[in-house]
VOLUM-668157 format. One record per residue: residue in one letter; x, y, z of N, C-alpha, C, O, CB in turn; residue number from 1; chain. Coordinates in pm, whole numbers, padded with zeros to 5 digits. Glycine has a CB too. Example, Ala and Ser with C-alpha at 12.3 -4.5 7.8 and 13.67 -1.06 7.14 Angstrom:
<pts>
PT  res     nxx     nyy     nzz    caxx    cayy    cazz     cxx     cyy     czz     oxx     oyy     ozz    cbxx    cbyy    cbzz    n  chain
PT    A   01319  -00569   00780   01230  -00450   00780   01320  -00330   00780   01424  -00332   00846   01131  -00447   00905    1      A
PT    S   01285  -00225   00708   01367  -00106   00714   01290   00003   00787   01341   00114   00804   01408  -00060   00572    2      A
</pts>
This chain:
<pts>
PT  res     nxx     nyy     nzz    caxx    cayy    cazz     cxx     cyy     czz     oxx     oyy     ozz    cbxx    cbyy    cbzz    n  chain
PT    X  -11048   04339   10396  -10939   04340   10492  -10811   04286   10427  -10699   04329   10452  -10975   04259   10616    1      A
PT    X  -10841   04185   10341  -10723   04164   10285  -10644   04188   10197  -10530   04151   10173  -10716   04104   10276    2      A
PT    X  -10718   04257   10146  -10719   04378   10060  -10626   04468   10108  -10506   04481   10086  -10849   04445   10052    3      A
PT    X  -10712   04532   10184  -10567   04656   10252  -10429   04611   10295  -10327   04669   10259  -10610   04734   10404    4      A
PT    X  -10430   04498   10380  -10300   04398   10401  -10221   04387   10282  -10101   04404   10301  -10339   04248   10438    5      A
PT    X  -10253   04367   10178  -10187   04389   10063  -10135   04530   10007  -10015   04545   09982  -10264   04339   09981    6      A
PT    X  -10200   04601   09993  -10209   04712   09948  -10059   04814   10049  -09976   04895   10010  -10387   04753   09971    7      A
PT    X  -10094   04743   10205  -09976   04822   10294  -09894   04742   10280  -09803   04783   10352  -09988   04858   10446    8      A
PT    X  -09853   04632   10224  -09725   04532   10227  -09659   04570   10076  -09536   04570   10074  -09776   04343   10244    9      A
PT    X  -09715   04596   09976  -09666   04611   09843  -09711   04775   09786  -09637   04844   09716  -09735   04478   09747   10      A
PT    X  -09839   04812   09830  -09845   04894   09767  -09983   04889   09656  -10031   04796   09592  -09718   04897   09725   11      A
PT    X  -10009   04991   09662  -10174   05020   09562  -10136   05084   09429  -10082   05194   09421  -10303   05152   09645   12      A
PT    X  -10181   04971   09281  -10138   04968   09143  -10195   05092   09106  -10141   05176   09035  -10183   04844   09055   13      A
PT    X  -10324   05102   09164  -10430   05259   09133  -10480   05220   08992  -10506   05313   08916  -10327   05449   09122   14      A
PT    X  -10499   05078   08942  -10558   05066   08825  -10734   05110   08803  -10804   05137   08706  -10529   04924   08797   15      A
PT    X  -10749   05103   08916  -10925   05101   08929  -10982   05232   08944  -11040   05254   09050  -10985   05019   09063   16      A
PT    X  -10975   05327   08854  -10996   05471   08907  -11154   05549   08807  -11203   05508   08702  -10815   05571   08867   17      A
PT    X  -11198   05667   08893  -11281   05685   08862  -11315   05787   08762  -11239   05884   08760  -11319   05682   08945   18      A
PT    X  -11413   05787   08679  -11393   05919   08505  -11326   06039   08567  -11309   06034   08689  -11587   06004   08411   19      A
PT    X  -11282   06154   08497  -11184   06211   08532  -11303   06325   08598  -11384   06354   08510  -11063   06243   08414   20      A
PT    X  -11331   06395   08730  -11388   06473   08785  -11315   06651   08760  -11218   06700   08817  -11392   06406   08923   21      A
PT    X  -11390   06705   08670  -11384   06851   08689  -11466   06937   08779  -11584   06914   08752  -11403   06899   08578   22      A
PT    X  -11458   07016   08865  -11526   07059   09016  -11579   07146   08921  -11522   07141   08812  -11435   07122   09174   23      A
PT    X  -11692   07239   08931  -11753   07342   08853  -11692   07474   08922  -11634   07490   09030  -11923   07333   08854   24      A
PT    X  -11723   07553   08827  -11686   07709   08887  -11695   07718   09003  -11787   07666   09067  -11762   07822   08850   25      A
PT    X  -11552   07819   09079  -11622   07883   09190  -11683   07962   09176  -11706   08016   09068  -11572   07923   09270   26      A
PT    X  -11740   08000   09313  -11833   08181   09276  -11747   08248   09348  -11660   08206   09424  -12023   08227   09341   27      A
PT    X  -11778   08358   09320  -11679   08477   09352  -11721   08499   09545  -11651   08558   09627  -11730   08651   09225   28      A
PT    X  -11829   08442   09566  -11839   08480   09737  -11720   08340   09796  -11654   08353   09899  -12061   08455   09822   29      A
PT    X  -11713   08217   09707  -11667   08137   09780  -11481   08194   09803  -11414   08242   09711  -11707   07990   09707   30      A
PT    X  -11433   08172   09936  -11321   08177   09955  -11212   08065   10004  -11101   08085   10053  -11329   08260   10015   31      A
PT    X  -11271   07956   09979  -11219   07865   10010  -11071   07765   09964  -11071   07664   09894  -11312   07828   10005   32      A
PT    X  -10965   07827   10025  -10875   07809   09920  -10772   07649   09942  -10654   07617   09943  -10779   07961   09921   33      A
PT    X  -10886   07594   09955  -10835   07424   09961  -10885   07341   09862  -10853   07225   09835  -10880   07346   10092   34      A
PT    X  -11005   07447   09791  -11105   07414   09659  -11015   07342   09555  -10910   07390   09513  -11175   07562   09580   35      A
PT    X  -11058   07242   09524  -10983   07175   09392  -10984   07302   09284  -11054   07401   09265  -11079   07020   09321   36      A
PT    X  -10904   07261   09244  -10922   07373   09092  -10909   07288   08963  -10959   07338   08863  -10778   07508   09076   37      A
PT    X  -10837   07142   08946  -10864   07102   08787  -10907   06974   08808  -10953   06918   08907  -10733   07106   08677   38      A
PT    X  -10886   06940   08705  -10943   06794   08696  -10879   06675   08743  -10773   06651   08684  -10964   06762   08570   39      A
PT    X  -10917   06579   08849  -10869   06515   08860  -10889   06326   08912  -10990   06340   08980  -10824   06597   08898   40      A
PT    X  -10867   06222   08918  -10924   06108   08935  -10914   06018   09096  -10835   06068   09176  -10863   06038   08822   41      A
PT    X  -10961   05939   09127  -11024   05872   09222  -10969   05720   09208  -10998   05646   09114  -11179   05891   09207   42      A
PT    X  -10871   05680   09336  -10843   05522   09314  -10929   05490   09371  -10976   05557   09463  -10723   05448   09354   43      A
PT    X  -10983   05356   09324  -11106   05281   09392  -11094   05218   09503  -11186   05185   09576  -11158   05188   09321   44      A
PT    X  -10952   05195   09522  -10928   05068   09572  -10884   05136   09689  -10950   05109   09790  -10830   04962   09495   45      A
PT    X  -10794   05215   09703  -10701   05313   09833  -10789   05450   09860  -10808   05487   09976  -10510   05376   09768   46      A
PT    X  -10850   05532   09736  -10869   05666   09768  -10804   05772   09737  -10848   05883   09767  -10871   05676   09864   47      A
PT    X  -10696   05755   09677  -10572   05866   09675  -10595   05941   09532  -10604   05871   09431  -10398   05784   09682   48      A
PT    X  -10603   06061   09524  -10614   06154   09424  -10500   06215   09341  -10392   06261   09377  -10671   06245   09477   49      A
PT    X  -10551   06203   09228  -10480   06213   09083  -10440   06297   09054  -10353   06291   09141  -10530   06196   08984   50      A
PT    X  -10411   06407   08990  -10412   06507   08882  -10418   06426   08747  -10350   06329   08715  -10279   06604   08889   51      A
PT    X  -10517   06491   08677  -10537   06397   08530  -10536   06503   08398  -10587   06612   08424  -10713   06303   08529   52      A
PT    X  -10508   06494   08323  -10451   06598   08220  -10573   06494   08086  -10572   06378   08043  -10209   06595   08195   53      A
PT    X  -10655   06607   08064  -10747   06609   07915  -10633   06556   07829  -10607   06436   07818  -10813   06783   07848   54      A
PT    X  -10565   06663   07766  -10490   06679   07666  -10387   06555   07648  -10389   06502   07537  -10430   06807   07683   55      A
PT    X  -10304   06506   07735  -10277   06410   07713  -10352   06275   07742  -10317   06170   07687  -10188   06424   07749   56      A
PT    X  -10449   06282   07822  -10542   06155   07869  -10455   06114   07925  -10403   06033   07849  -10611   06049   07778   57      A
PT    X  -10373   06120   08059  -10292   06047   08142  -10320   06076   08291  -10349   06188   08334  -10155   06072   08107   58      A
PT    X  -10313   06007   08337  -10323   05999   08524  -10138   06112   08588  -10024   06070   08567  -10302   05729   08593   59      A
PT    X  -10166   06230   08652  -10029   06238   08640  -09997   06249   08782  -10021   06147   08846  -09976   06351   08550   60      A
PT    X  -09944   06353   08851  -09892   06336   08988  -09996   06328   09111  -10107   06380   09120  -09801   06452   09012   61      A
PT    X  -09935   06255   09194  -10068   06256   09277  -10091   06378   09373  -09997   06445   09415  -10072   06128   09368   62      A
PT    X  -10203   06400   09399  -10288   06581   09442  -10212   06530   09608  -10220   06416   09653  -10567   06611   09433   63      A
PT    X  -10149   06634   09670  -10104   06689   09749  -10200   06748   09854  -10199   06855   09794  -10033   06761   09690   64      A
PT    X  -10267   06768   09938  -10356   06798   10050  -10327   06899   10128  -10282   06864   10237  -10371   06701   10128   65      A
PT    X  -10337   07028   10109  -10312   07141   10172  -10299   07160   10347  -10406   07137   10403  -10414   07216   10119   66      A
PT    X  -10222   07185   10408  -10274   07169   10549  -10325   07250   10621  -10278   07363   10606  -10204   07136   10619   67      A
PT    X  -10414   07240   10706  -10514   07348   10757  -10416   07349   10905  -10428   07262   10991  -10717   07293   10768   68      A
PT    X  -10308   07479   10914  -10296   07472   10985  -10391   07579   11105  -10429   07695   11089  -10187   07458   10957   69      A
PT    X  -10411   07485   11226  -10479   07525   11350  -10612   07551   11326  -10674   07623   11404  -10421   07640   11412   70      A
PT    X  -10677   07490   11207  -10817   07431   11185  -10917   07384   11275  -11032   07420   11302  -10805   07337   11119   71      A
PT    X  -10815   07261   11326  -10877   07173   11447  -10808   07173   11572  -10840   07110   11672  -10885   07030   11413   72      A
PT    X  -10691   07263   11553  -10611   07223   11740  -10666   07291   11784  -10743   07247   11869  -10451   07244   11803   73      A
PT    X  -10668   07467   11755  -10740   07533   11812  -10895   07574   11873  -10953   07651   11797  -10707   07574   11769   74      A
PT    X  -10961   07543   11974  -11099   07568   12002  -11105   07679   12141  -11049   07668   12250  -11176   07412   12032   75      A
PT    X  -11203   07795   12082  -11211   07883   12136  -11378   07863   12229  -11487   07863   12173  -11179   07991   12030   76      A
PT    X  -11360   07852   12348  -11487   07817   12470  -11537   07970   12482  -11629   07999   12559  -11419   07741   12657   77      A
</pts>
């Protein structure tokens, strides 16, 4: 808890992150186009996702979250 209190008063360093995750192939039936496509890392501490680059070995902009619009407003009875 106090943790997060911190984290919303200053802000999360993102030092604590996790090996760099590459998702495996899609298959050609999947259509899912919210699918990660490269590689990218895991703060430990907040959650917030990376883009992480092999080639240079650096943490770079943080992944952006597609929005599903009318995903969930819409429900059909």
């Amino acid at each position: 808890m106090i943790i997060s209190l911190l984290n919303a008063m200053f802000g999360c360093s993102h030092k604590k992150t996790t090996f760099p995750i590459t998702p495996a192939r899609r298959t050609q039936m999947s259509t899912d186009s919210s699918a990660r496509r490269g590689t990218y890392v895991v703060c430990l501490d907040c959650g917030k996702e990376f883009d992480y680059s092999w080639r240079d070995m650096k943490i770079s902009a943080p992944v952006m979250k597609p929005a599903h619009a009318g995903s969930l407003t819409a429900v059909n009875h």
